[in-house]
N, CA, C and O atoms as a Tripos MOL2 file, in Angstrom:
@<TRIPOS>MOLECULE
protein
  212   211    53     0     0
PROTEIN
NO_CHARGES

@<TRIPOS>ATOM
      1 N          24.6260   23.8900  -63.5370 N.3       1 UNK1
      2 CA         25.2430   22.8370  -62.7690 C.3       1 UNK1
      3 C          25.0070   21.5070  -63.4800 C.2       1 UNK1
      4 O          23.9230   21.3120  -64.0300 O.2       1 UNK1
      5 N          26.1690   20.3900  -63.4990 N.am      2 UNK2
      6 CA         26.2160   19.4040  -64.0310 C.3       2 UNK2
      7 C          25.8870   17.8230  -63.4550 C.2       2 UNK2
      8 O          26.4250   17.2080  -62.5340 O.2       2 UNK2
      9 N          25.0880   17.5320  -64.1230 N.am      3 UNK3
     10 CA         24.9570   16.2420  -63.1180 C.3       3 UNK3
     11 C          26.2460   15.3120  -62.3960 C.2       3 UNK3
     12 O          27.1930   14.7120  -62.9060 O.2       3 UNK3
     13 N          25.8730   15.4690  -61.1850 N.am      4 UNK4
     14 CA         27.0590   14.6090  -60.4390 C.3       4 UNK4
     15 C          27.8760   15.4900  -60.2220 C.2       4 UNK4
     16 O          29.0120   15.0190  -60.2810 O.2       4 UNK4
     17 N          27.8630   16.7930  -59.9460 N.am      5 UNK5
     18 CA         28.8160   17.9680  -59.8560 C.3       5 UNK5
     19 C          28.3920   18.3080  -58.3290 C.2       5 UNK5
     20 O          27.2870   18.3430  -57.7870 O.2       5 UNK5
     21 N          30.2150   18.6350  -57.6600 N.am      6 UNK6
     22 CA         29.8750   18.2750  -56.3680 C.3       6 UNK6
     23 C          30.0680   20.0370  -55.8420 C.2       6 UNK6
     24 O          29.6950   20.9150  -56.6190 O.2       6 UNK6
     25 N          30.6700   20.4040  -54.4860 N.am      7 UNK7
     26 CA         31.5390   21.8110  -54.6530 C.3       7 UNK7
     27 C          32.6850   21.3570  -54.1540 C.2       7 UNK7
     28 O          32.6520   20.3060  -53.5140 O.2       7 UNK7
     29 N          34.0260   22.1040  -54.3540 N.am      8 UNK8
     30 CA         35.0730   21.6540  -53.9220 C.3       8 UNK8
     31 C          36.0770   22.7760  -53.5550 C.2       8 UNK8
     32 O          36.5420   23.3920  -54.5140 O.2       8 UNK8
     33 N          36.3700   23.0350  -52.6580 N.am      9 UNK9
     34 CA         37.7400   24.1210  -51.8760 C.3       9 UNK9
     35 C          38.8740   24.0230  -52.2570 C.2       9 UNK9
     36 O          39.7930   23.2610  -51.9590 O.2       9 UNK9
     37 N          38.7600   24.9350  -53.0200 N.am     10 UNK10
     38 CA         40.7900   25.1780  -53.4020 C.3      10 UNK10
     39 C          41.3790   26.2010  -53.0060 C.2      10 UNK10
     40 O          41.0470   27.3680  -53.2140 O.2      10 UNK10
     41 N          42.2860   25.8050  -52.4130 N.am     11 UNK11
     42 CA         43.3730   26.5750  -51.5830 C.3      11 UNK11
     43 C          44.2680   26.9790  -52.3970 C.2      11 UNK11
     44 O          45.0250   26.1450  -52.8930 O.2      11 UNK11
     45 N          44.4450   29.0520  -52.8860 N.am     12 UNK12
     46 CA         45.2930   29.0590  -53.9670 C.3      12 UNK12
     47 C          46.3690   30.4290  -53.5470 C.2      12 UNK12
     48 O          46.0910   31.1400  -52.5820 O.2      12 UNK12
     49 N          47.1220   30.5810  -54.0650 N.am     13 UNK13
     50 CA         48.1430   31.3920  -53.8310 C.3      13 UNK13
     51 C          48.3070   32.6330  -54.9010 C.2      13 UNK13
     52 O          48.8090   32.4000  -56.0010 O.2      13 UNK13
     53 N          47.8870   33.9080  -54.5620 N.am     14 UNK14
     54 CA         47.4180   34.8510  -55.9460 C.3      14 UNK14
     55 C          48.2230   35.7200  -55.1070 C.2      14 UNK14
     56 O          48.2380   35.7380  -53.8760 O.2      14 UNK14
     57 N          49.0470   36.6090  -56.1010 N.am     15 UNK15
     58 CA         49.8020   37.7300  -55.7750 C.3      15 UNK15
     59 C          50.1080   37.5960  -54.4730 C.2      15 UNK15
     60 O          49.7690   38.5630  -53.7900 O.2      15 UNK15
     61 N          50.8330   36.3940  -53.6990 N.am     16 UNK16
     62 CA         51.6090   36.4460  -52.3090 C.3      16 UNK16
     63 C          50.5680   36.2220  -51.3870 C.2      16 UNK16
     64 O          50.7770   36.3400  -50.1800 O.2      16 UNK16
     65 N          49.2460   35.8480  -51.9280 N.am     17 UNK17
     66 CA         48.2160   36.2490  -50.8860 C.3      17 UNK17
     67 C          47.7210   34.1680  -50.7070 C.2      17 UNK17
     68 O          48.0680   33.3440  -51.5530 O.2      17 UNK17
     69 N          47.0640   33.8840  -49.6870 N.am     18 UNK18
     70 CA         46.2950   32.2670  -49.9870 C.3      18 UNK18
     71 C          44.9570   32.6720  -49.7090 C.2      18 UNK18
     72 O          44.6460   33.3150  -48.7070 O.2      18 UNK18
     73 N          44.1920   32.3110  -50.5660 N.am     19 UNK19
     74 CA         42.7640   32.6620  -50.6430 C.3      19 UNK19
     75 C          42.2300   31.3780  -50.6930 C.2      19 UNK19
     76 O          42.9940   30.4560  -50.9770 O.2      19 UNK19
     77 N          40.7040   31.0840  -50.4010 N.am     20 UNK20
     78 CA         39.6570   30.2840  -50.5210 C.3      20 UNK20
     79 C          38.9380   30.3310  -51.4360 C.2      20 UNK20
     80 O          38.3520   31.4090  -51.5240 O.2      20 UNK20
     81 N          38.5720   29.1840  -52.6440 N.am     21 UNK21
     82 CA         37.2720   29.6110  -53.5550 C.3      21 UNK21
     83 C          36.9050   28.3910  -53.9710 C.2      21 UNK21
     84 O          37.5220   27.5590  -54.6360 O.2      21 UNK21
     85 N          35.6740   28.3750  -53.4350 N.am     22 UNK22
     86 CA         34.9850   27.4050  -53.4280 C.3      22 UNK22
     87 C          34.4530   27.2900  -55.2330 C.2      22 UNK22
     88 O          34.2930   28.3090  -55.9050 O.2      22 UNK22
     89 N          34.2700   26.0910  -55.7110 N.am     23 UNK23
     90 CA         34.0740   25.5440  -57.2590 C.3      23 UNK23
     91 C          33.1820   24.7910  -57.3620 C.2      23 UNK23
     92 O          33.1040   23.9430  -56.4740 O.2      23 UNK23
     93 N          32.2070   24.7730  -58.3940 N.am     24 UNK24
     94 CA         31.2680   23.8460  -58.0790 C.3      24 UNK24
     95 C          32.0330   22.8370  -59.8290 C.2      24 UNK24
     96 O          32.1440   23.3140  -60.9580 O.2      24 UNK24
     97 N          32.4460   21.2400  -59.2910 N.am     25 UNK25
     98 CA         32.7830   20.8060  -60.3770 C.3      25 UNK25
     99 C          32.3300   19.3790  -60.4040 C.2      25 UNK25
    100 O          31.7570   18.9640  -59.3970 O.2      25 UNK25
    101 N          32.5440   18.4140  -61.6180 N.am     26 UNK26
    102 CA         33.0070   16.8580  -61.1600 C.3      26 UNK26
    103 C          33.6730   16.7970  -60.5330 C.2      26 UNK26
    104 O          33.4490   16.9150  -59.3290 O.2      26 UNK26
    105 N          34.7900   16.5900  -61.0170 N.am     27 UNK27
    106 CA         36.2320   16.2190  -60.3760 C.3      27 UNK27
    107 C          37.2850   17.0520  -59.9740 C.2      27 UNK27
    108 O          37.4390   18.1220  -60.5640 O.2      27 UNK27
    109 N          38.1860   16.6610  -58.8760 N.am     28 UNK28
    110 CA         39.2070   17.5390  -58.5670 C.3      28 UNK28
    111 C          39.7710   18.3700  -59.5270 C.2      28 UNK28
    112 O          40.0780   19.5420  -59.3100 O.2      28 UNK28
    113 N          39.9800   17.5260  -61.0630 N.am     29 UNK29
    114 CA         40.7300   17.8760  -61.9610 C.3      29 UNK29
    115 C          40.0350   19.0680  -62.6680 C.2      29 UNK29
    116 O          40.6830   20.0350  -63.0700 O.2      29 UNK29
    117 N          38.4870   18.9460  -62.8260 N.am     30 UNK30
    118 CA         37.9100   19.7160  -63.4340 C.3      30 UNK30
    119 C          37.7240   21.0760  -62.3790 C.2      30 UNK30
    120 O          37.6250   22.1360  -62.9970 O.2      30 UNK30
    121 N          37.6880   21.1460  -61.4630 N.am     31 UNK31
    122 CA         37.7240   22.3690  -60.2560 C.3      31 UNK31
    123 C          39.2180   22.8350  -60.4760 C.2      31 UNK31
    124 O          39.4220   23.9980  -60.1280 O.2      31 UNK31
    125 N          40.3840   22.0940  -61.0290 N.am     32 UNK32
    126 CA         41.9290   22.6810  -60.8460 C.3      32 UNK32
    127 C          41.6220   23.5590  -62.0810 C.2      32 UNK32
    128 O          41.9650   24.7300  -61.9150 O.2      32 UNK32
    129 N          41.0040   23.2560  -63.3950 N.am     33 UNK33
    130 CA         40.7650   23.6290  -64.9320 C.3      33 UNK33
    131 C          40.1500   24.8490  -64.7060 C.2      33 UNK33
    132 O          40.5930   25.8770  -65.2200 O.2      33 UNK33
    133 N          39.1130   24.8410  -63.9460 N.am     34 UNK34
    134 CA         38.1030   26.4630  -64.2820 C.3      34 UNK34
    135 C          39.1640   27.6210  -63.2410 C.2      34 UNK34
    136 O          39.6190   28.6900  -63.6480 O.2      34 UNK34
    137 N          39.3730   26.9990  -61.7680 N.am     35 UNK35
    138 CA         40.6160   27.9510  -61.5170 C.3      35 UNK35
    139 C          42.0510   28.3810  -62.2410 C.2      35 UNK35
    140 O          42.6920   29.2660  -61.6740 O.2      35 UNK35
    141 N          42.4980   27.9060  -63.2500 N.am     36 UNK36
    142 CA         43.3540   28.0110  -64.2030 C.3      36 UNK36
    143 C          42.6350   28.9750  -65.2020 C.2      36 UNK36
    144 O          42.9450   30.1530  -65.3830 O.2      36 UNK36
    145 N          41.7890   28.4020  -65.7220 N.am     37 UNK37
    146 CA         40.9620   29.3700  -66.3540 C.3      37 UNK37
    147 C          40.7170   30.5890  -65.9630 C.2      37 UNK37
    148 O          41.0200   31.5930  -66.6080 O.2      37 UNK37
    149 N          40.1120   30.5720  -64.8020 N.am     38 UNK38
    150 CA         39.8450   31.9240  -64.2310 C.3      38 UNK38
    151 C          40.6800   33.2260  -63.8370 C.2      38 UNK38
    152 O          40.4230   34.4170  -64.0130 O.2      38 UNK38
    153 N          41.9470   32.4840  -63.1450 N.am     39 UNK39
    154 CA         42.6230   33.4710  -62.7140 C.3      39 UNK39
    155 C          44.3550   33.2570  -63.7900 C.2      39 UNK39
    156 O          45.3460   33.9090  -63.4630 O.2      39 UNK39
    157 N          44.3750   32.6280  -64.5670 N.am     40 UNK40
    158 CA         45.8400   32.1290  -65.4380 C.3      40 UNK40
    159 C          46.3920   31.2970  -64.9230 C.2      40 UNK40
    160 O          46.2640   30.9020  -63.7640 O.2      40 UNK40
    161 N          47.4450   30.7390  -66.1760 N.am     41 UNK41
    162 CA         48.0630   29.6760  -65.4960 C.3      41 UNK41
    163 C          48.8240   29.4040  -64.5270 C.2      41 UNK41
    164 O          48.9820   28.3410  -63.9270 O.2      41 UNK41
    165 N          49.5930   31.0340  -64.3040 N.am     42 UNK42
    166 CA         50.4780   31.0200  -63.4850 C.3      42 UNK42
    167 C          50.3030   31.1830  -61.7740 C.2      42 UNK42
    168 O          51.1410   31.4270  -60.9050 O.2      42 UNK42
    169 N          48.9880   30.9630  -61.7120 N.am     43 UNK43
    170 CA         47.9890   30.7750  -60.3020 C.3      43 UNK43
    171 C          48.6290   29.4240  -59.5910 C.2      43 UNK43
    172 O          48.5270   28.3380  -60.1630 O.2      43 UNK43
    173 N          49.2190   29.5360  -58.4570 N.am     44 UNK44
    174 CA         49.7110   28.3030  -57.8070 C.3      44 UNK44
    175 C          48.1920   27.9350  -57.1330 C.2      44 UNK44
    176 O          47.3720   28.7180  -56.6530 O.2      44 UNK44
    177 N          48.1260   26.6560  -57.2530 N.am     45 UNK45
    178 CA         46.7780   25.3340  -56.6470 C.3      45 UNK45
    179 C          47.7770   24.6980  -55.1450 C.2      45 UNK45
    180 O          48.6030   23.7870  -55.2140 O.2      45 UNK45
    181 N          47.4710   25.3360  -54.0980 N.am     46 UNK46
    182 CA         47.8130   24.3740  -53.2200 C.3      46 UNK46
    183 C          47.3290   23.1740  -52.7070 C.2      46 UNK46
    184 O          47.9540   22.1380  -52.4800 O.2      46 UNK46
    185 N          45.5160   23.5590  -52.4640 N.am     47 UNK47
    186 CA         44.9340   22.1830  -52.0330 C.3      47 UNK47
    187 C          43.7240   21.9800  -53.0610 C.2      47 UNK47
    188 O          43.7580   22.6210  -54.1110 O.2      47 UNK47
    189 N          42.8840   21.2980  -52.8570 N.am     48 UNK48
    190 CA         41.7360   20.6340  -53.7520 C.3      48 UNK48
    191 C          41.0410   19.7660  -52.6850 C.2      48 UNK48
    192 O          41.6110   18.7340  -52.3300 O.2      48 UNK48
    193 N          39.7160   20.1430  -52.0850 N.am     49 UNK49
    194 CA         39.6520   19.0860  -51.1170 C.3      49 UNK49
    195 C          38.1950   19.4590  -51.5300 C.2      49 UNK49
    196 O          37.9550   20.5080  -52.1280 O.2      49 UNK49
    197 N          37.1210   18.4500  -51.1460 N.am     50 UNK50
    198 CA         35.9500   18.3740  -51.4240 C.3      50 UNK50
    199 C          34.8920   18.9460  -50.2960 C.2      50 UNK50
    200 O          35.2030   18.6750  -49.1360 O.2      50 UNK50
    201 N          33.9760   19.5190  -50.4420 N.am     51 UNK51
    202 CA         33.5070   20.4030  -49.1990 C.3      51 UNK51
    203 C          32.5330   19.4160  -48.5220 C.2      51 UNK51
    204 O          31.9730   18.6310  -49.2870 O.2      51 UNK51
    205 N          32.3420   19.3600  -47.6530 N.am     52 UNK52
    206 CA         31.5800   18.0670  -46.7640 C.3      52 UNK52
    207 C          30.6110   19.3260  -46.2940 C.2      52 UNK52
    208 O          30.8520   20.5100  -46.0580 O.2      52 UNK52
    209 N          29.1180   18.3360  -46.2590 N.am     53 UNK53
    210 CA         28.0570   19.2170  -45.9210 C.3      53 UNK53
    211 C          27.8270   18.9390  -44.0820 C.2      53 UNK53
    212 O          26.9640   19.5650  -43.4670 O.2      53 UNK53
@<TRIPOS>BOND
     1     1     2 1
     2     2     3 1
     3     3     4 2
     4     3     5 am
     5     5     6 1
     6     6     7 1
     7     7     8 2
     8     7     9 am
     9     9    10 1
    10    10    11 1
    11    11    12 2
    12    11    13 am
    13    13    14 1
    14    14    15 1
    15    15    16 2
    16    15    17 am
    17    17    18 1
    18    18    19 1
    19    19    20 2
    20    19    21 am
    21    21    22 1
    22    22    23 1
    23    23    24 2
    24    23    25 am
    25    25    26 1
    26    26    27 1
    27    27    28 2
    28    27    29 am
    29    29    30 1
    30    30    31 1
    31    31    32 2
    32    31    33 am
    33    33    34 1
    34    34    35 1
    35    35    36 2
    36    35    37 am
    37    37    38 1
    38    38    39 1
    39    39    40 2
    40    39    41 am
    41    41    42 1
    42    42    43 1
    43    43    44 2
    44    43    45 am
    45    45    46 1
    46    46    47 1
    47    47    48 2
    48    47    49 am
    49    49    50 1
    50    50    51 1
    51    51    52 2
    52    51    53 am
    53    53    54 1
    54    54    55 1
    55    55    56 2
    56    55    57 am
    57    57    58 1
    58    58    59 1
    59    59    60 2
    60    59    61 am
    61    61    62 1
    62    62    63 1
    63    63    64 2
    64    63    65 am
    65    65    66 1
    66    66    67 1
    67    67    68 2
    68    67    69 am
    69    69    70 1
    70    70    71 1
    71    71    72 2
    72    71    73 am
    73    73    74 1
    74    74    75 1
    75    75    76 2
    76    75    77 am
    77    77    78 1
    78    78    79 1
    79    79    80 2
    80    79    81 am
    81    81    82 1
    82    82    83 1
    83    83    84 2
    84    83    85 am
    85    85    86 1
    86    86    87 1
    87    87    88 2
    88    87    89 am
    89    89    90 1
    90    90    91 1
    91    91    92 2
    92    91    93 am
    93    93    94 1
    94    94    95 1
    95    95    96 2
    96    95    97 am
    97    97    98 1
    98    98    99 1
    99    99   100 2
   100    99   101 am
   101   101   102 1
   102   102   103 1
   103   103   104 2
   104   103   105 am
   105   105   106 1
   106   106   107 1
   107   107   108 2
   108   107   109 am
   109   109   110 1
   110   110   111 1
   111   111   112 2
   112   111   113 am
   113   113   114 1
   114   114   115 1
   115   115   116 2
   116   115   117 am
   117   117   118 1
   118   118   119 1
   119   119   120 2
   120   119   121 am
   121   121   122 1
   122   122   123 1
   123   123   124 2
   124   123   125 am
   125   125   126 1
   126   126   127 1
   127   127   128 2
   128   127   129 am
   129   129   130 1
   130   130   131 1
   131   131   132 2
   132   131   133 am
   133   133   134 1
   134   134   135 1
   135   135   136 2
   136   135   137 am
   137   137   138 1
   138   138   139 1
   139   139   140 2
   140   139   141 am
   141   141   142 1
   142   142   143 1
   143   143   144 2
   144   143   145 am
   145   145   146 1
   146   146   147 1
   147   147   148 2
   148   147   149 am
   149   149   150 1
   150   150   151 1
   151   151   152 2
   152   151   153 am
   153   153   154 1
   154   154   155 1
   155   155   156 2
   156   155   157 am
   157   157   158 1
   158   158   159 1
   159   159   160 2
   160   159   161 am
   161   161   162 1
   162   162   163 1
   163   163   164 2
   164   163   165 am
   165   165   166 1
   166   166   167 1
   167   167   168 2
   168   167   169 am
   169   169   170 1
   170   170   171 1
   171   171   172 2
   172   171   173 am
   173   173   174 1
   174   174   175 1
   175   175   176 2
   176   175   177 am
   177   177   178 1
   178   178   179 1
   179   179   180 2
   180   179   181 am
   181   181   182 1
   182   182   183 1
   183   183   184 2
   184   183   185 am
   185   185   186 1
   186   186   187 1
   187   187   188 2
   188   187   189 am
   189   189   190 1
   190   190   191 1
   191   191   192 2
   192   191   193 am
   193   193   194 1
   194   194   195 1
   195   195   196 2
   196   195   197 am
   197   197   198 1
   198   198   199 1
   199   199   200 2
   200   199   201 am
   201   201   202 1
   202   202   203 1
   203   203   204 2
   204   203   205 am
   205   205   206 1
   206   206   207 1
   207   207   208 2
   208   207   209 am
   209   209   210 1
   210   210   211 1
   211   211   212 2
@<TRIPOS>SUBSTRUCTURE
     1 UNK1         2 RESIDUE 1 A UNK
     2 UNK2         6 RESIDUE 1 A UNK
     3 UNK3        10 RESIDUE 1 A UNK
     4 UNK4        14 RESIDUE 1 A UNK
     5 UNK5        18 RESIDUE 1 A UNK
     6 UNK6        22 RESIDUE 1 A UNK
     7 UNK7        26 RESIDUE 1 A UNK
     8 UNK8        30 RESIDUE 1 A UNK
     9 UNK9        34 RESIDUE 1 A UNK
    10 UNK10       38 RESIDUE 1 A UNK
    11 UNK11       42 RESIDUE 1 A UNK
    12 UNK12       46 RESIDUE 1 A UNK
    13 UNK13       50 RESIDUE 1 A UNK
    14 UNK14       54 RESIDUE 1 A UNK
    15 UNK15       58 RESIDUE 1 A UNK
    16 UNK16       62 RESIDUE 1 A UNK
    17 UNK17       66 RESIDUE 1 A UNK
    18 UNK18       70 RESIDUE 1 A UNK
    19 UNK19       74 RESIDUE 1 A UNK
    20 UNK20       78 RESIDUE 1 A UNK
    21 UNK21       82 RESIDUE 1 A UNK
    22 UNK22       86 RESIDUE 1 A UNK
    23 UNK23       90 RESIDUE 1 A UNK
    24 UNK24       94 RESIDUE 1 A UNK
    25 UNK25       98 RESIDUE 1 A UNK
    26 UNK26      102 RESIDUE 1 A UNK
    27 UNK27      106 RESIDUE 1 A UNK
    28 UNK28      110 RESIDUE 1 A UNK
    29 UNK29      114 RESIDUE 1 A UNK
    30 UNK30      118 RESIDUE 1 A UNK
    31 UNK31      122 RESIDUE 1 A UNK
    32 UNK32      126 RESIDUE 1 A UNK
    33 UNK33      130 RESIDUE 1 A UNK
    34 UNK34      134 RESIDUE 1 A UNK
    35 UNK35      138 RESIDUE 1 A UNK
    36 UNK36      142 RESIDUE 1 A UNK
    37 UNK37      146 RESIDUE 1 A UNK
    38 UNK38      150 RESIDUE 1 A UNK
    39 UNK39      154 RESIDUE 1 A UNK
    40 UNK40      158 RESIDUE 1 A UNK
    41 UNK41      162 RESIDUE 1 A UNK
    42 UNK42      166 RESIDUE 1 A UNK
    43 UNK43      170 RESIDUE 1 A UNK
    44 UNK44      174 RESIDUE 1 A UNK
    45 UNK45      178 RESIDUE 1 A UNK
    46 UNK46      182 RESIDUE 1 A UNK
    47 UNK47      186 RESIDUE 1 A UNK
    48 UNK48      190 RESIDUE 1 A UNK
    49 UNK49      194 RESIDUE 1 A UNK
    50 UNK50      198 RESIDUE 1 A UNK
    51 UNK51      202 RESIDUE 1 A UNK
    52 UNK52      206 RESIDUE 1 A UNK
    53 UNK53      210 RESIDUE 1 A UNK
C-alpha cells in the first residue's frame, strides 16, 4: 500500500453482469487503471466513488 492511498468502489459491468470491487488506490484515475488492468480493456467502469469509513 502506497502512501496517501485511499480504497475506492467501482461499479463495473463484466459479461452482462454489475459487480462491486473495491481498489485500494490514489486516485480515481489510478483505481480506473488497475481495473483495466485486471479484467481488459474492454471492461465497462460505471462508477468510481470513494469508500467512506
Amino acid at each position: 500500500m502506497r502512501c496517501g492511498a485511499k480504497c475506492f468502489l467501482v461499479e463495473i459491468e463484466l459479461k452482462g453482469e454489475k459487480q462491486m470491487k473495491s481498489v485500494t488506490a490514489r486516485t480515481p484515475v489510478d483505481a480506473r487503471k488497475t481495473i483495466r488492468s485486471e479484467y481488459g480493456k474492454e471492461t465497462v467502469i460505471l462508477s468510481v466513488t470513494e469508500e467512506k469509513k
